[in-house]
C-alpha positions in Angstrom: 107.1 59.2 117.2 110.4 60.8 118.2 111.2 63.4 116.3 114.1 65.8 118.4 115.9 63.2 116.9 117.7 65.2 114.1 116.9 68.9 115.1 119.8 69.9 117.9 122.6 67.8 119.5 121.9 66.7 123.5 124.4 67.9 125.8 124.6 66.2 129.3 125.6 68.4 132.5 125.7 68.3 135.9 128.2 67.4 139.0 130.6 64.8 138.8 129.3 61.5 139.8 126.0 62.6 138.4 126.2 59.9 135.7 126.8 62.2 132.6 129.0 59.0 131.0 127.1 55.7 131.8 123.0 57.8 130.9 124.8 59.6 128.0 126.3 56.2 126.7 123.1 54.7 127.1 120.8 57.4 125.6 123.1 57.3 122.5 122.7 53.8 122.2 118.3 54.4 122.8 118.4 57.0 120.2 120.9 55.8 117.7 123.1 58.9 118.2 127.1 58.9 118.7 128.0 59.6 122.0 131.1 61.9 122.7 132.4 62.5 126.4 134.1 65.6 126.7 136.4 64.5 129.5 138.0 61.3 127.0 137.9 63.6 124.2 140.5 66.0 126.0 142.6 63.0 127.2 142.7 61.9 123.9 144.1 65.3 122.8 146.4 65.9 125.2 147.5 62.2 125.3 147.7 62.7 129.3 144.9 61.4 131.7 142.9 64.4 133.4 144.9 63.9 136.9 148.1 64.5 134.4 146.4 67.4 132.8 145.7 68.7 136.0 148.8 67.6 137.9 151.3 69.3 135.2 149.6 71.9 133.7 146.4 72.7 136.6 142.6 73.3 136.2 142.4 76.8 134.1 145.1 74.5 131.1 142.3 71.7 131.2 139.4 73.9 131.2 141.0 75.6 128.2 141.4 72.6 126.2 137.7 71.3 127.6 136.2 74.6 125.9 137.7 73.4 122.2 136.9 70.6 122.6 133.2 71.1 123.5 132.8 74.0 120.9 134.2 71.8 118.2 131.5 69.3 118.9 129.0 71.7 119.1 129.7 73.6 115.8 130.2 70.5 113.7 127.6 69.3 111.2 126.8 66.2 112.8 123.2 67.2 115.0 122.8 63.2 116.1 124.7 63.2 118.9 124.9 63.3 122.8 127.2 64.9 124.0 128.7 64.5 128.1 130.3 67.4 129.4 132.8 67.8 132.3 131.0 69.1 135.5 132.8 72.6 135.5 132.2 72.9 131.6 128.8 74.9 132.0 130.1 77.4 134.8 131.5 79.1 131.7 129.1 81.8 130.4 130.4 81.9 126.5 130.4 77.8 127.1 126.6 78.1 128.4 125.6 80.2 125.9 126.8 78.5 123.1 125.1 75.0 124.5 121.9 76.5 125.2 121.6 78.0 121.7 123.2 75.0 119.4 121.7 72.3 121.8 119.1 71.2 124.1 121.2 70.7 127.8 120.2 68.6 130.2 121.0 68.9 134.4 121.3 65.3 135.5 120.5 66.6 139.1 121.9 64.3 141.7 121.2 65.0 145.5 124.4 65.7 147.7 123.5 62.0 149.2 123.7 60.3 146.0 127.4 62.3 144.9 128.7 61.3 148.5 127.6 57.8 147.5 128.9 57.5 143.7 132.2 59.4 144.5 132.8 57.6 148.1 134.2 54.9 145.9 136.3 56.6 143.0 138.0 59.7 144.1 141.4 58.7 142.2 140.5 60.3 138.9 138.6 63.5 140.6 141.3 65.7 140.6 139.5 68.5 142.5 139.0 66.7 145.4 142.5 66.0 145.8 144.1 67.5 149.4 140.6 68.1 150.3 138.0 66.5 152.5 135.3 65.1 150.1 132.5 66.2 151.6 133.3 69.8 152.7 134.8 69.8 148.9 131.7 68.2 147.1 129.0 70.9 149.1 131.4 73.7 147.7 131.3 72.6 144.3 127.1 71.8 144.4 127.0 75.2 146.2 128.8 76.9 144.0 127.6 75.1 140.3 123.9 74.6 141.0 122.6 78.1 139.8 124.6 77.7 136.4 123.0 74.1 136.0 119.5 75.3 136.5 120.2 77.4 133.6 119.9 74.0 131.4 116.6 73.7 129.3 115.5 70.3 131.3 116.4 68.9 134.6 116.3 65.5 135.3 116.3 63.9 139.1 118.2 60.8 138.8 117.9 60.1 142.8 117.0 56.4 142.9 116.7 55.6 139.7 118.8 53.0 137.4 119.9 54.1 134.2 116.9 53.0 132.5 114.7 55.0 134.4 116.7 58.4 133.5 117.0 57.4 130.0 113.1 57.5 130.0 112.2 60.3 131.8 114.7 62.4 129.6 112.6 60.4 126.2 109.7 61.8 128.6 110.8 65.4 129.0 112.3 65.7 125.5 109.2 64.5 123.7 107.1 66.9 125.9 109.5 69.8 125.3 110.5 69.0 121.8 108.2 67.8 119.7 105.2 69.8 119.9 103.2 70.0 116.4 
């Protein structure tokens, strides 16, 4: 019996590309939780797309509203819920902090390999590798993020593996964690 169900909402990190929105969308739908994605959230504020967010206003304006938005979810009263953050999200300590201690986080770990893979065919709406060589850009940003997503309470590899294969290894990992008697 799966019983984390009800007890803390599941947060979803990790880089871009790392599958956040299609295993979060898919987790929900495995255990019957609503599924928010920070990124659409934030475009649904703003009423802009996150290349206009950045475009007219830059990174530190959408990282601004990102926080609000993430916080909001996380404070709310509604526990069933899974919950994919933007890949920058959990470089912010107070952010961190907060989703480590009102959630259980999860580091969708994707190699460098799979990244160049996933994001060699949609680098449109990735703003931050825009004027930049994608992969000099994308082993700055996994340089650069990794230590805060280690900080997560579980890590899941997703090399190699289809959605359904994620989905249960996180079941795996969050009944082994979670629900001890």
């Amino acid at each position: 019996m799966i019983n984390f169900h009800s007890k803390k909402i599941i947060v979803l990190t990790g880089m871009m590309g790392s599958g956040k929105s299609t295993v979060g969308k898919n987790l929900a739908l495995k255990l019957k939780r609503d599924f928010i994605d920070s990124d659409l959230e934030v475009s649904k504020a703003s009423e802009l797309s996150i290349n206009e967010i950045f475009d007219q206003f830059g990174e530190e304006y959408f990282r601004s509203g990102e926080k609000k938005i993430i916080k909001k979810f996380l404070l709310e009263k509604n526990k069933n819920l899974v919950l994919s953050i933007g890949g920058g999200a959990f470089i912010d300590k107070e952010l961190r902090n907060l989703i480590n201690n009102k959630s259980i986080s999860i580091w969708l770990n994707a190699s460098y390999d799979t990244l160049l893979k996933r994001l060699n065919k949609n680098t449109k709406n990735r703003p931050l590798f825009f004027g930049h060589e994608l992969k000099v850009k994308l082993q700055e940003l996994i340089d650069q993020r990794t230590k805060y997503y280690k900080l997560a309470h579980l890590e899941i590899d997703v090399n190699g593996l289809h959605v359904s294969g994620i989905i249960e290894n996180i079941i795996k990992q969050l009944d082994r964690n979670y629900n001890k008697t």
